[in-house]
C-alpha positions, 0 to 999 in steps of 0.5 A: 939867179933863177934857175928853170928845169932841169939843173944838171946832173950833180946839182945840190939843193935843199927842199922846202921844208928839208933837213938834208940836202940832195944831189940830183942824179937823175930825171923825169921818174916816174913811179908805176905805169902812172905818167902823172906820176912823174917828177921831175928829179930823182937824187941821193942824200948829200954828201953820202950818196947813193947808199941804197936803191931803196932810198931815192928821192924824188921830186919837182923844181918846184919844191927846190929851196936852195941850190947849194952848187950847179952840176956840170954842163957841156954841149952835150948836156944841153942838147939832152936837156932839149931833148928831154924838154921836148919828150916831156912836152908830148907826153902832157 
């Protein structure tokens, strides 16, 4: 099953050409004051977690090999998501 943006907080996946998986624990990062420079999740190493503020991975749904469990999701979720879908949308 395909999976569009944006998997809920949670979320296991694998990196194309990854090692080590990550859990997804946040979203539409941006580095700088760059808006180009947003990617689409940022997560933690699974299953250590969160070791240091410094060691957050970011990265796009696009480079999302394998997704190894799905997050929780609730109303609440997907009425975030459609918000977040429509911010995103604007600032393109």
């Amino acid at each position: 099953m395909e999976y569009k943006k944006y998997l809920p907080l949670g979320s296991v996946v694998l990196l194309k050409g990854g090692k080590k998986r990550l859990m997804i624990t946040g979203f539409c990062i941006i580095t700088g004051n760059d808006k180009d420079g947003m990617f689409d999740y940022c997560g933690c190493l699974y299953p250590e977690g969160s070791v240091s503020s410094e060691k957050m991975a970011l990265f796009n749904h696009d480079q999302i090999k394998k997704i190894y469990a799905i997050g929780f999701s609730d109303d609440e979720e997907k009425e975030f998501k459609k918000k977040l879908d429509e911010m995103v949308k604007k600032e393109k």
